[in-house]
LUMNUMI-131314 format. One record per atom (N, C-alpha, C, O): x, z, y; residue in three letters. Coordinates in steps of 0.05 Angstrom, whole numbers, padded with zeros to 5 digits, always signed. Example, Ala and Ser with C-alpha at 12.3 -4.5 7.8 and 13.67 -1.06 7.14 Angstrom:
BEGIN
+00264+00156-00114ALA;+00246+00156-00090ALA;+00264+00156-00066ALA;+00285+00169-00066ALA;+00257+00142-00045SER;+00273+00143-00021SER;+00258+00157+00001SER;+00268+00161+00023SER;
end
This chain:
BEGIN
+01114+00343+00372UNK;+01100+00319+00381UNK;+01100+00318+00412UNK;+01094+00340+00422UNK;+01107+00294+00433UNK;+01108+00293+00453UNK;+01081+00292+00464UNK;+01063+00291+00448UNK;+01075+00292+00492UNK;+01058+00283+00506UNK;+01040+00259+00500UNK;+01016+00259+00494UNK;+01056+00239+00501UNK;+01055+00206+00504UNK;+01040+00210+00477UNK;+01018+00200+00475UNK;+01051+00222+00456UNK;+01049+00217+00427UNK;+01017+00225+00427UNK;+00999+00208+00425UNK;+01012+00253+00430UNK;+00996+00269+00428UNK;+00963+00256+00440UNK;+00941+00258+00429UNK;+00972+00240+00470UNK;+00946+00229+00486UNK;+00947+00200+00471UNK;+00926+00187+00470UNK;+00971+00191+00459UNK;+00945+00167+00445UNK;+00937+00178+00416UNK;+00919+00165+00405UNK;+00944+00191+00406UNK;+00924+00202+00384UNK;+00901+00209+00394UNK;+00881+00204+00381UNK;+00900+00217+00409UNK;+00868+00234+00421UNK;+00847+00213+00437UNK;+00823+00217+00442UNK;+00867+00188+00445UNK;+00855+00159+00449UNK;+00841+00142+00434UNK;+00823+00126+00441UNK;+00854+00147+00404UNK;+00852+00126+00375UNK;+00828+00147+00374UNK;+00805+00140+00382UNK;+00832+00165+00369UNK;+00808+00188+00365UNK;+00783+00186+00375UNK;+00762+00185+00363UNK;+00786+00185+00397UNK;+00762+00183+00413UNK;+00746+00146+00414UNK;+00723+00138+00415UNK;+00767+00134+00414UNK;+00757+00104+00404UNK;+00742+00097+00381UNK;+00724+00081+00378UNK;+00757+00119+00360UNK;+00744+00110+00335UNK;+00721+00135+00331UNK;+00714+00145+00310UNK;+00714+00141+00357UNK;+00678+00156+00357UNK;+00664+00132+00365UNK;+00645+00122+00353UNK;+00677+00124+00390UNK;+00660+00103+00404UNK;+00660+00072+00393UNK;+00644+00056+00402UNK;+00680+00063+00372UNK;+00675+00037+00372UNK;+00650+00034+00346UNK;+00638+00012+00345UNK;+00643+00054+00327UNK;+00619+00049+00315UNK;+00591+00037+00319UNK;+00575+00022+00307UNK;+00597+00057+00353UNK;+00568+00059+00362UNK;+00563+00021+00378UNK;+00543+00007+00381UNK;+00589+00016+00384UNK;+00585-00009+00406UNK;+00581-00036+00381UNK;+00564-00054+00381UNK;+00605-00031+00360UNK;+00603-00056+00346UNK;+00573-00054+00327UNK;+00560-00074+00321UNK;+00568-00030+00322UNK;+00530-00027+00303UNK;+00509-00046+00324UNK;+00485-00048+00319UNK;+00520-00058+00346UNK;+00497-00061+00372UNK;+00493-00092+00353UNK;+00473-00099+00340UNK;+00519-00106+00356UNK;+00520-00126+00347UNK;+00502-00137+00327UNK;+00500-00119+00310UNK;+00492-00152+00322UNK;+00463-00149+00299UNK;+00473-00183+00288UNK;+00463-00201+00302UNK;+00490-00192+00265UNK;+00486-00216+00254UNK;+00465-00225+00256UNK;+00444-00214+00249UNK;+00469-00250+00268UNK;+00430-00275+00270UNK;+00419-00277+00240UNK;+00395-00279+00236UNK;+00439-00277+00219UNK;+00436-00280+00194UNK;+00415-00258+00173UNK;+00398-00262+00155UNK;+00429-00228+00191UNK;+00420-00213+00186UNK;+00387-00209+00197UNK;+00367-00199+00186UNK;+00388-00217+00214UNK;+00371-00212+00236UNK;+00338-00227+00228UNK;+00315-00220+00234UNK;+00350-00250+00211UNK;+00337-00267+00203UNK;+00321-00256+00182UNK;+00296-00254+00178UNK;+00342-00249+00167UNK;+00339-00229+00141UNK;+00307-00211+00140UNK;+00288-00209+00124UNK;+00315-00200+00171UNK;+00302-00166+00162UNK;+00273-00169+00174UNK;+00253-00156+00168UNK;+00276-00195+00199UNK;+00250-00213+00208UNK;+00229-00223+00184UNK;+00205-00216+00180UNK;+00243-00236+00173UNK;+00227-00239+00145UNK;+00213-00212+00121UNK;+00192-00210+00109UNK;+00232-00199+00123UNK;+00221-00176+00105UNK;+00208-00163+00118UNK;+00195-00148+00104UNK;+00203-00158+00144UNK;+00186-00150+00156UNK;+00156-00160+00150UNK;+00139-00147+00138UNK;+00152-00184+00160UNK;+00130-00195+00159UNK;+00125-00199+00133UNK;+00101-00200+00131UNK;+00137-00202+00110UNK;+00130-00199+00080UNK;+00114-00179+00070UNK;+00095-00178+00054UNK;+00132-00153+00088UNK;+00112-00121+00086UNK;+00096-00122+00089UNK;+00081-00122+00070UNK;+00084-00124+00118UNK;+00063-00132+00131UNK;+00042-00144+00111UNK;+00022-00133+00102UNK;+00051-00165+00107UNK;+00028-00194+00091UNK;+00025-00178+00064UNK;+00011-00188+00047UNK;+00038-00152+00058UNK;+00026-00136+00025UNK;+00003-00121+00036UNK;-00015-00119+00020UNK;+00001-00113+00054UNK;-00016-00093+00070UNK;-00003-00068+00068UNK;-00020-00051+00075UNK;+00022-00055+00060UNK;+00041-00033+00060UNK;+00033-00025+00083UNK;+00036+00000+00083UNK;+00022-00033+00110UNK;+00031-00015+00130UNK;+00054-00008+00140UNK;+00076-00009+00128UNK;+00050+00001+00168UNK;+00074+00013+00189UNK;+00100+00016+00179UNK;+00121+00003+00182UNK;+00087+00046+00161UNK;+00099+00072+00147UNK;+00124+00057+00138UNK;+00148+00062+00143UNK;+00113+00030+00119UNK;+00134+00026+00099UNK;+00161-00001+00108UNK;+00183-00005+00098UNK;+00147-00013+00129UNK;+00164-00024+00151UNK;+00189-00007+00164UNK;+00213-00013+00166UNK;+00176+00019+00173UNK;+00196+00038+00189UNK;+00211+00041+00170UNK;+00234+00035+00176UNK;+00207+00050+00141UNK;+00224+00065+00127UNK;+00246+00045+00126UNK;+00270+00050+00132UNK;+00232+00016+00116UNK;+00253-00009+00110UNK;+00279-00006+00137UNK;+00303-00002+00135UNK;+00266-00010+00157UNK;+00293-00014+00185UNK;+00311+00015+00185UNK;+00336+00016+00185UNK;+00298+00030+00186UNK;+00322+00065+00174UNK;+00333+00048+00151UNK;+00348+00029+00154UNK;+00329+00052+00141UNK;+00354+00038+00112UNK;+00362+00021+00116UNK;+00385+00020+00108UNK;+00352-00008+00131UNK;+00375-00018+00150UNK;+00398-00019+00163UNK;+00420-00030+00162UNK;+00384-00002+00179UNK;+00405+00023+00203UNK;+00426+00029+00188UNK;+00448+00018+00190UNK;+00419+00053+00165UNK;+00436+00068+00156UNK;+00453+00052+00141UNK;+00477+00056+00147UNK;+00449+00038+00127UNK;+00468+00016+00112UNK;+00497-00001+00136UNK;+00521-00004+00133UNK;+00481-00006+00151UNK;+00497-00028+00175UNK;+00516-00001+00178UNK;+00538-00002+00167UNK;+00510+00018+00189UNK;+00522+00048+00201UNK;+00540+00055+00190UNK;+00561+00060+00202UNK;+00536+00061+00155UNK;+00553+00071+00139UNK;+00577+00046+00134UNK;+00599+00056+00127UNK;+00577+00028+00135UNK;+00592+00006+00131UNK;+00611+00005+00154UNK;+00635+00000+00149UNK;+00603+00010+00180UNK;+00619+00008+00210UNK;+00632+00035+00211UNK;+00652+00035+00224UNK;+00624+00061+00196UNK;+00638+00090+00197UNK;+00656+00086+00177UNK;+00678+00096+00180UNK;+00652+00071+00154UNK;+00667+00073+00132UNK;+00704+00054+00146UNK;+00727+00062+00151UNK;+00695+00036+00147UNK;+00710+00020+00175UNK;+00727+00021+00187UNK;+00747+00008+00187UNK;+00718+00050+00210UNK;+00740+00060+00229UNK;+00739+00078+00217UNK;+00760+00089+00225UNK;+00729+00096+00197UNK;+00761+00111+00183UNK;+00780+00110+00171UNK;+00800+00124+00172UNK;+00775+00087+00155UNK;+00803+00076+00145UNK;+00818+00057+00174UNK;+00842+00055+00170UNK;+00812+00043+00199UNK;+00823+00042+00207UNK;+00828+00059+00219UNK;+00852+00056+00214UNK;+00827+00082+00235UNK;+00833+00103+00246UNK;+00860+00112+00227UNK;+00881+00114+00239UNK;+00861+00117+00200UNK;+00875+00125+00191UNK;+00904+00121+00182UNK;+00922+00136+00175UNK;+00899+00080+00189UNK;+00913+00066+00186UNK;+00934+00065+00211UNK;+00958+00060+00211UNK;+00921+00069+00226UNK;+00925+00064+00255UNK;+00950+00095+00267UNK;+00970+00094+00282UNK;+00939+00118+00254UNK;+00952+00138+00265UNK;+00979+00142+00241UNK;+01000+00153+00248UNK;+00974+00131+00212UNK;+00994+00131+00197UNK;+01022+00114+00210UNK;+01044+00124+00211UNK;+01016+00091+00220UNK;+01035+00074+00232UNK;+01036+00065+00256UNK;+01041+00042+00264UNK;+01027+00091+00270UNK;+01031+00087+00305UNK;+01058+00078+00320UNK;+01062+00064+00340UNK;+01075+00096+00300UNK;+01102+00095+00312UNK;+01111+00068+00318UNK;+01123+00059+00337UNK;+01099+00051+00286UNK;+01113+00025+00285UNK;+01096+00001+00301UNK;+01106-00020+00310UNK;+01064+00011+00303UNK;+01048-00012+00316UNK;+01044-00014+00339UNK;+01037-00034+00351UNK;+01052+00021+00352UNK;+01050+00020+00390UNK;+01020+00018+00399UNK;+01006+00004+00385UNK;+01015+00024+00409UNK;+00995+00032+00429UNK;+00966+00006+00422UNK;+00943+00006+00412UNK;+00979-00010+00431UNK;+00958-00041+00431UNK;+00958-00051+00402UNK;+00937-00061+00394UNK;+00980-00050+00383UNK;+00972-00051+00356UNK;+00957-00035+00334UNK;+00943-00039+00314UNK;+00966-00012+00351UNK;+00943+00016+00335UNK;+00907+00010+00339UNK;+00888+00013+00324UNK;+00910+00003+00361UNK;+00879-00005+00380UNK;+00870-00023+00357UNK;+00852-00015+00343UNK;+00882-00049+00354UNK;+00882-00071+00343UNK;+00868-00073+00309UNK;+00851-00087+00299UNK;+00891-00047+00294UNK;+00879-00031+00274UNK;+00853-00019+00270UNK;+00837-00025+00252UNK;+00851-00003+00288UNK;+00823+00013+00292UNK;+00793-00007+00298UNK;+00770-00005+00290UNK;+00809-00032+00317UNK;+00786-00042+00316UNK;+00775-00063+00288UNK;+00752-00062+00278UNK;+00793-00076+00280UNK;+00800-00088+00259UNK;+00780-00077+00235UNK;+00758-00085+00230UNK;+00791-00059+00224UNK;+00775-00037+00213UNK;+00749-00033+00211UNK;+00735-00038+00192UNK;+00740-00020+00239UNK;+00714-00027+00249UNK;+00698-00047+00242UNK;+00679-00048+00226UNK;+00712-00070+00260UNK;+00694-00094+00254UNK;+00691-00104+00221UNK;+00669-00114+00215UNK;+00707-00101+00206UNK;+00711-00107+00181UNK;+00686-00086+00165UNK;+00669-00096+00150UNK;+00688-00059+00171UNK;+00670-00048+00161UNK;+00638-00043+00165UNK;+00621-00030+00153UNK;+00636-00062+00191UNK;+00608-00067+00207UNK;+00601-00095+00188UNK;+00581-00097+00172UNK;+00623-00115+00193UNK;+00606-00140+00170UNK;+00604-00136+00144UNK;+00594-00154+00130UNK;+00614-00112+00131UNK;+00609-00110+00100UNK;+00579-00083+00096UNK;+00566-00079+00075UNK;+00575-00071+00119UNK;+00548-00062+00125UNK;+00529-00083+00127UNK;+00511-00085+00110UNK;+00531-00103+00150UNK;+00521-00118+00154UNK;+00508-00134+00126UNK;+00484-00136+00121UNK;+00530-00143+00111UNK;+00515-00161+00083UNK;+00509-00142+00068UNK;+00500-00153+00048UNK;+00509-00110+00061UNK;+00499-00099+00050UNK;+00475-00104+00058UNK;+00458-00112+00042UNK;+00468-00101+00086UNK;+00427-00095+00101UNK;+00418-00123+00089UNK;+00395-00125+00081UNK;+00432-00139+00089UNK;+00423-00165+00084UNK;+00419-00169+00063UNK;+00403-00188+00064UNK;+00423-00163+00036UNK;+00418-00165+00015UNK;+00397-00155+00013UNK;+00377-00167+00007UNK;+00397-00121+00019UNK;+00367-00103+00013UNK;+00348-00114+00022UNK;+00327-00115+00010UNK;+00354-00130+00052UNK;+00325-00147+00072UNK;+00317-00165+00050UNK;+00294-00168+00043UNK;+00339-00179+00040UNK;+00322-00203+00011UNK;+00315-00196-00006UNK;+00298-00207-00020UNK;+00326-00175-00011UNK;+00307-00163-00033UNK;+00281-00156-00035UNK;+00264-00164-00051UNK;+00280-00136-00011UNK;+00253-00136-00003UNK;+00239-00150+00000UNK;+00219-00144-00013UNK;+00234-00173+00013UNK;+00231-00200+00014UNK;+00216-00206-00008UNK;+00192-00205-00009UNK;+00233-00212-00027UNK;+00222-00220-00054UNK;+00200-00195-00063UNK;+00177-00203-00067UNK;+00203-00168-00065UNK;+00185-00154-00078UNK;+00161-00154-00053UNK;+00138-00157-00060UNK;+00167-00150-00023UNK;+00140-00152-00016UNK;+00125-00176-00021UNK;+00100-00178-00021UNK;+00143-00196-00026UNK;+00122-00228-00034UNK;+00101-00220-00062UNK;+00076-00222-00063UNK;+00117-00212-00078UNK;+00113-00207-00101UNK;+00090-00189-00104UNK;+00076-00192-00124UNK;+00086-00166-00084UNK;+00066-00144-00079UNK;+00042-00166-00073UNK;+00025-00171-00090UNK;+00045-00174-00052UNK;+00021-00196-00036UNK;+00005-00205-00070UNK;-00015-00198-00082UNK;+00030-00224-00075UNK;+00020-00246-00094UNK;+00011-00231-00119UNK;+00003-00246-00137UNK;+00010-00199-00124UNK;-00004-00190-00144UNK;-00032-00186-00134UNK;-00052-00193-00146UNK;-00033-00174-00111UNK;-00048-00162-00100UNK;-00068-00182-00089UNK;-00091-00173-00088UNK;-00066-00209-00080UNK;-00079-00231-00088UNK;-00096-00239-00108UNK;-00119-00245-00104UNK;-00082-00238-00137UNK;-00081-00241-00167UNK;-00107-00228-00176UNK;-00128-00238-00183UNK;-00101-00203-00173UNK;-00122-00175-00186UNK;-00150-00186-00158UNK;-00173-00184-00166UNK;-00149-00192-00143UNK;-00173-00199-00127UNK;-00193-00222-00137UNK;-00217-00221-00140UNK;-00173-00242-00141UNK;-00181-00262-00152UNK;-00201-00263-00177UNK;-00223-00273-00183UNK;-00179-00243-00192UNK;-00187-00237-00222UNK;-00216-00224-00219UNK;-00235-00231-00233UNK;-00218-00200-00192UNK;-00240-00189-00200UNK;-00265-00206-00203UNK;-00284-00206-00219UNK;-00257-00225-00176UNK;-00284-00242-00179UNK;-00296-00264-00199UNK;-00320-00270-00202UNK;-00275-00271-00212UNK;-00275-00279-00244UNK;-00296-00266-00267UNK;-00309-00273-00286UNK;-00288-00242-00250UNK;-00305-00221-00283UNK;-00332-00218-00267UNK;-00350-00207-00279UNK;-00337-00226-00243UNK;-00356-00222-00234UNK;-00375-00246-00238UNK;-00398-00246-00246UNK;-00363-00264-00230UNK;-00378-00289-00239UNK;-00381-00295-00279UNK;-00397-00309-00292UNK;-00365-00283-00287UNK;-00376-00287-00313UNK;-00405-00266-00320UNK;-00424-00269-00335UNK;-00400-00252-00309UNK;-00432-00227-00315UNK;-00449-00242-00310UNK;-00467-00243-00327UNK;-00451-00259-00286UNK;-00463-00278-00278UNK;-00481-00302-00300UNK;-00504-00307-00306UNK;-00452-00312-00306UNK;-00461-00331-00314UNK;-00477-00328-00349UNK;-00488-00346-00362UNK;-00473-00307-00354UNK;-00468-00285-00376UNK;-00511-00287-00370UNK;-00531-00297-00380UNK;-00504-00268-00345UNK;-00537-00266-00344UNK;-00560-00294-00348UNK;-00581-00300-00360UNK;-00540-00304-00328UNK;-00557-00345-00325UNK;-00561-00345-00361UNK;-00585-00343-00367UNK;-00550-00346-00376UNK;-00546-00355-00405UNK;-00569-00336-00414UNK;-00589-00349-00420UNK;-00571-00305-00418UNK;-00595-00287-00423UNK;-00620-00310-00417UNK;-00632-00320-00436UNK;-00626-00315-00392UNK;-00652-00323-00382UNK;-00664-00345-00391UNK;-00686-00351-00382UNK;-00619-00367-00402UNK;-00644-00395-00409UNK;-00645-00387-00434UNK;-00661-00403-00444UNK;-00635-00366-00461UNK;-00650-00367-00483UNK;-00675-00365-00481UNK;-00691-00381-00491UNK;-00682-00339-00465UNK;-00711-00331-00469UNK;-00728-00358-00459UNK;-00749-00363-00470UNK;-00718-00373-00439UNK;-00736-00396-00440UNK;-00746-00410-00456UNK;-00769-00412-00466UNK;-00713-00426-00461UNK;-00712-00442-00497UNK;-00726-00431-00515UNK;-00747-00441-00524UNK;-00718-00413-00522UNK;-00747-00406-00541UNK;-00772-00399-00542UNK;-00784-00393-00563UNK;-00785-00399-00506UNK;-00803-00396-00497UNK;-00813-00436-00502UNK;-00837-00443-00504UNK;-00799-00447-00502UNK;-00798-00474-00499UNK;-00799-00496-00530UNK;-00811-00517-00535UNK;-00787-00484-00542UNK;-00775-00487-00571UNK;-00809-00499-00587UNK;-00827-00482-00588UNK;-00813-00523-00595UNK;-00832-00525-00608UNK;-00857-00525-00600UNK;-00878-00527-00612UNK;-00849-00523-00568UNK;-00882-00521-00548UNK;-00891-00554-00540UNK;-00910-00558-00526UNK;-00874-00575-00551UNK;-00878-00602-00539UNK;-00877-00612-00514UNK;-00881-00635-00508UNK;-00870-00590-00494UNK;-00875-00595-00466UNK;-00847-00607-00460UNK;-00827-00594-00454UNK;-00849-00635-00463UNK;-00823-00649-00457UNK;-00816-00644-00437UNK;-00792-00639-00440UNK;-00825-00640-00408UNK;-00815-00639-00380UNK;-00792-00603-00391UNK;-00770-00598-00401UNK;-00812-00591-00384UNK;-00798-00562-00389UNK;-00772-00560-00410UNK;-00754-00544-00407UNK;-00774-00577-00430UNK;-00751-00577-00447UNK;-00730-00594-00429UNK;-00707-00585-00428UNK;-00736-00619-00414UNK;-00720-00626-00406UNK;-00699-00605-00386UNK;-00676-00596-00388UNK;-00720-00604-00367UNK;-00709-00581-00350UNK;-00695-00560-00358UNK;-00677-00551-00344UNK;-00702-00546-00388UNK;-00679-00523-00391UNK;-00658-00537-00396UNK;-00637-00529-00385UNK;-00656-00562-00411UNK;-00634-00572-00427UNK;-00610-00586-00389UNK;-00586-00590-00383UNK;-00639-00586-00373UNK;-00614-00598-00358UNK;-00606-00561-00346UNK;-00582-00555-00343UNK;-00619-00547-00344UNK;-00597-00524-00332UNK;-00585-00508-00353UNK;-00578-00485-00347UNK;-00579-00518-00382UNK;-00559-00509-00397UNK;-00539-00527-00394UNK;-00517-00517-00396UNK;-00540-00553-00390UNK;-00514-00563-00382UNK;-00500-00555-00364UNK;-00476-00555-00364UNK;-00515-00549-00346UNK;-00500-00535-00311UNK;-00488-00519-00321UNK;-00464-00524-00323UNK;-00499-00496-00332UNK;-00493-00479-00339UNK;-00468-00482-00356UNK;-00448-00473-00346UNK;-00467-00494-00383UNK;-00444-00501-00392UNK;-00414-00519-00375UNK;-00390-00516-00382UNK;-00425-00537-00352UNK;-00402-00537-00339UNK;-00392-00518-00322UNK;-00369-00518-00314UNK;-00412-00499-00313UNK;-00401-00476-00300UNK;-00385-00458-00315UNK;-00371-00442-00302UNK;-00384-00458-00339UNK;-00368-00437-00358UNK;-00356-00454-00366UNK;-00344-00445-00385UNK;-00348-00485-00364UNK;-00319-00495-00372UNK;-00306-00485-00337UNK;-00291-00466-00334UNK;-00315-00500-00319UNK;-00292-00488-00297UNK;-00283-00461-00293UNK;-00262-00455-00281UNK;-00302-00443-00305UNK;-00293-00414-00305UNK;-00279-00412-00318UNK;-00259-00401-00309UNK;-00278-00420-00352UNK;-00254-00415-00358UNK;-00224-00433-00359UNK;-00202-00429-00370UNK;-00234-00456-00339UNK;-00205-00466-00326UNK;-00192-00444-00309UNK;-00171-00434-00318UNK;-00206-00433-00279UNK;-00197-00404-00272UNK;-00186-00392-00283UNK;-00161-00394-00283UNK;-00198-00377-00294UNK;-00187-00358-00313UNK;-00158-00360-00329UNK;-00142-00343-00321UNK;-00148-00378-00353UNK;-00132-00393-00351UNK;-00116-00396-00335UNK;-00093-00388-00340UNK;-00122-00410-00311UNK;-00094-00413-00294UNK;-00088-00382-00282UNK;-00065-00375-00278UNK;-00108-00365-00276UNK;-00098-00346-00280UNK;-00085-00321-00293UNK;-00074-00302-00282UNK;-00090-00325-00319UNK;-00066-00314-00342UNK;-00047-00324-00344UNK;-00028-00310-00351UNK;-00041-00358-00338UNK;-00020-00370-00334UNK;+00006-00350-00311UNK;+00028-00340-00317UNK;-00008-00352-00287UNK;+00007-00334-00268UNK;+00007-00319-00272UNK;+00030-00312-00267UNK;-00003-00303-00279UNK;+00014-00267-00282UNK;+00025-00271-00309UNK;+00038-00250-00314UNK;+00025-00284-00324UNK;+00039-00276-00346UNK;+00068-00283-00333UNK;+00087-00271-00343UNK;+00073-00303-00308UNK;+00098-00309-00294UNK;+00104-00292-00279UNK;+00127-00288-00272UNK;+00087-00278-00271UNK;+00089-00250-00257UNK;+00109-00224-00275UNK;+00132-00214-00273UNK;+00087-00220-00290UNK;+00105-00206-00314UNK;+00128-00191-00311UNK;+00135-00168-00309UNK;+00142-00229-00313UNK;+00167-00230-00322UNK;+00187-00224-00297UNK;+00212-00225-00297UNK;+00172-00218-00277UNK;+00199-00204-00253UNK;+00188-00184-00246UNK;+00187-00178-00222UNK;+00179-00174-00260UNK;+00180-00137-00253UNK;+00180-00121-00282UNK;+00167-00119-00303UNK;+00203-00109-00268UNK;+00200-00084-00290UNK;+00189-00076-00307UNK;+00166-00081-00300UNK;+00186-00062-00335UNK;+00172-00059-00352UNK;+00161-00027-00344UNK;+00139-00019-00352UNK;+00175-00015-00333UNK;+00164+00009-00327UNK;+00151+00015-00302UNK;+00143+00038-00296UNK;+00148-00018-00281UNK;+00146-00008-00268UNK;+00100-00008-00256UNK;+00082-00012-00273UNK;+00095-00004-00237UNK;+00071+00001-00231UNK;+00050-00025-00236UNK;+00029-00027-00247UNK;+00072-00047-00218UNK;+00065-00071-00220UNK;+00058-00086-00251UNK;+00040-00101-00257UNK;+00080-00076-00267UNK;+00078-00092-00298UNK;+00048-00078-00305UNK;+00030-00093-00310UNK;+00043-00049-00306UNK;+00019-00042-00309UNK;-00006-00047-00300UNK;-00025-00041-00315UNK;-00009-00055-00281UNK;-00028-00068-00266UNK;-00029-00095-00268UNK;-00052-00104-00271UNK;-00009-00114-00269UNK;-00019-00133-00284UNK;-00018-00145-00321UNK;-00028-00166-00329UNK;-00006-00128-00335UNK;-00010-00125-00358UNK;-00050-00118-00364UNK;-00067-00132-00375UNK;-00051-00102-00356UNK;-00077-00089-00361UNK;-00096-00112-00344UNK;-00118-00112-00355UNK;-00096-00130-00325UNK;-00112-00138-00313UNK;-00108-00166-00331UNK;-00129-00176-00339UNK;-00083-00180-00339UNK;-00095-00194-00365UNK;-00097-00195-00391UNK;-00091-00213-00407UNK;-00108-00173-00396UNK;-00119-00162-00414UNK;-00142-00163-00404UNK;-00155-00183-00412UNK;-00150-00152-00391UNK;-00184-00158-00381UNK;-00193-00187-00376UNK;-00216-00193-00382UNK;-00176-00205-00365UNK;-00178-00240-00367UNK;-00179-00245-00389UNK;-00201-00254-00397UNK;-00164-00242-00404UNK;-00162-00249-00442UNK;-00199-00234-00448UNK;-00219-00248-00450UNK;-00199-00218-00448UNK;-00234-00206-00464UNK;-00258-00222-00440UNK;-00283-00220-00440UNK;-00244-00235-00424UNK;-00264-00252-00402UNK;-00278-00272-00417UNK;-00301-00277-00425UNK;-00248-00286-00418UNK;-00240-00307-00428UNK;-00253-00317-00466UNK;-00262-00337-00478UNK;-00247-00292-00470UNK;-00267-00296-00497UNK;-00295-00293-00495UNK;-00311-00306-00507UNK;-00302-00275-00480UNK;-00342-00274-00477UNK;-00339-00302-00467UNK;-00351-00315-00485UNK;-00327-00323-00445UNK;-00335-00347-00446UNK;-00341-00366-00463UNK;-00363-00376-00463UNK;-00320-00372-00478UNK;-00320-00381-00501UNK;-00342-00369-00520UNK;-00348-00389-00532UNK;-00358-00350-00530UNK;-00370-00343-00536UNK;-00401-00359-00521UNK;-00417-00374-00532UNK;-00401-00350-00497UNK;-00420-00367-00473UNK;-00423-00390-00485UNK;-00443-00394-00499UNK;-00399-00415-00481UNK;-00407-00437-00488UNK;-00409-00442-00514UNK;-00419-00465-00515UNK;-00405-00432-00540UNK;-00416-00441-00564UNK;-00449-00423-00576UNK;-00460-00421-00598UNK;-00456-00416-00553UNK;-00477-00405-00547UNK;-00499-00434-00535UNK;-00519-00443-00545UNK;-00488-00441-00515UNK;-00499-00459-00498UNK;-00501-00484-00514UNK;-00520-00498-00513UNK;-00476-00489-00531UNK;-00485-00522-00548UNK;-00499-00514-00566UNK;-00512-00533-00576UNK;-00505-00488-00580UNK;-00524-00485-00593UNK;-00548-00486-00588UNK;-00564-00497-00603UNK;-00557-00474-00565UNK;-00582-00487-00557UNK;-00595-00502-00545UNK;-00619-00503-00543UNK;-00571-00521-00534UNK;-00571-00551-00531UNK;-00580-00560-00560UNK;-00603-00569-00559UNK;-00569-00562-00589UNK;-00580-00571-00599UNK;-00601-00564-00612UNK;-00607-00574-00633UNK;-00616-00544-00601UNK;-00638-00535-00626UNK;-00665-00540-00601UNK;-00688-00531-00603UNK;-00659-00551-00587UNK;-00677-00567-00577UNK;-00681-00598-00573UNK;-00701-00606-00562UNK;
end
């Protein structure tokens, strides 16, 4: 091997250390867009820092492995057919390569960024869900108790002639009964959504368990209501 031969091998060589590092700088707006969003998706689950950092390292490493993968096959291309491509065509190769294997990194990060995307949405919007729900079951104890207090009335009332007082329970068992129809509108529209939930996550995964089990606890809500109100027209009419 000559001289001439020998220093542009050790040129392509040394290029294809350095062109990884310059073309990885390059950041697609598309991408960029991408990973902006899944960021702030993280964020809005309450994941924290931790799980942001981890997301942009796997970023990184994806874009990285795609721009290395790149210039070694152009590198390799490049020193296979030096003879015939010359100096500025070998270059040409190597960079070629490169860039080719930086934008197929590139839409790899970009996929994972939407992905993520979607599951941190999806985190939020459970994590929403089960909040909502709690207060559901909270206001039914509630309303659960309200119902305890006006029997003991009503039948404190029941047969005593005191028209005013009968009126008055009868008007706060109606409250009461429209309060446990809108509750179990709530409720409802929320089994409606997670049962849509459900259906995009995994069966094994943490999420299906947590909201499987949480409507299941809406469903046994949902029936003490119903229970509530044929409670309530009952003693609507036995007064």
């Amino acid at each position: 091997m000559n001289a001439s031969r020998f220093l542009a091998r050790i040129t392509l060589a040394s290029l294809a250390l350095s062109l990884p590092l310059s073309v990885t700088s390059c950041v697609n707006p598309a991408l960029l867009a991408s990973q902006q969003k899944a960021h702030g998706a993280i964020g809005a689950s309450g994941a924290g820092p931790q799980k942001n950092a981890k997301f942009q390292a796997d970023q990184d490493r994806t874009v990285n492995q795609g721009t290395t993968a790149g210039a070694v096959v152009g590198t390799g291309l490049a020193m296979a057919f030096a003879r015939q491509l010359g100096p500025l065509g070998s270059l040409a190769v190597l960079a070629g390569g490169t860039m080719l294997g930086n934008q197929v990194g590139q839409a790899a990060a970009k996929k994972k960024a939407d992905a993520m995307t979607i599951d941190a949405n999806l985190d939020s919007s459970i994590k929403n869900a089960l909040a909502a729900n709690k207060t559901a079951r909270s206001n039914v104890s509630r309303l659960q108790s309200q119902l305890s207090s006006l029997k003991r009335r009503a039948n404190k009332v029941r047969g005593s002639g005191d028209a005013d007082e009968i009126k008055d329970v009868k008007d706060d068992l109606r409250a009461l009964q429209n309060n446990i129809l809108a509750q179990q509108k709530q409720i409802n529209e929320s089994i409606t959504t997670q049962q849509s939930m459900v259906k995009k996550v995994p069966g094994t995964s943490k999420q299906y368990a947590q909201l499987t089990s949480d409507i299941s606890g809406l469903q046994q809500s949902k029936s003490e209501l119903d229970s509530a109100g044929k409670e309530v027209a009952s003693l609507l009419n036995s007064l």
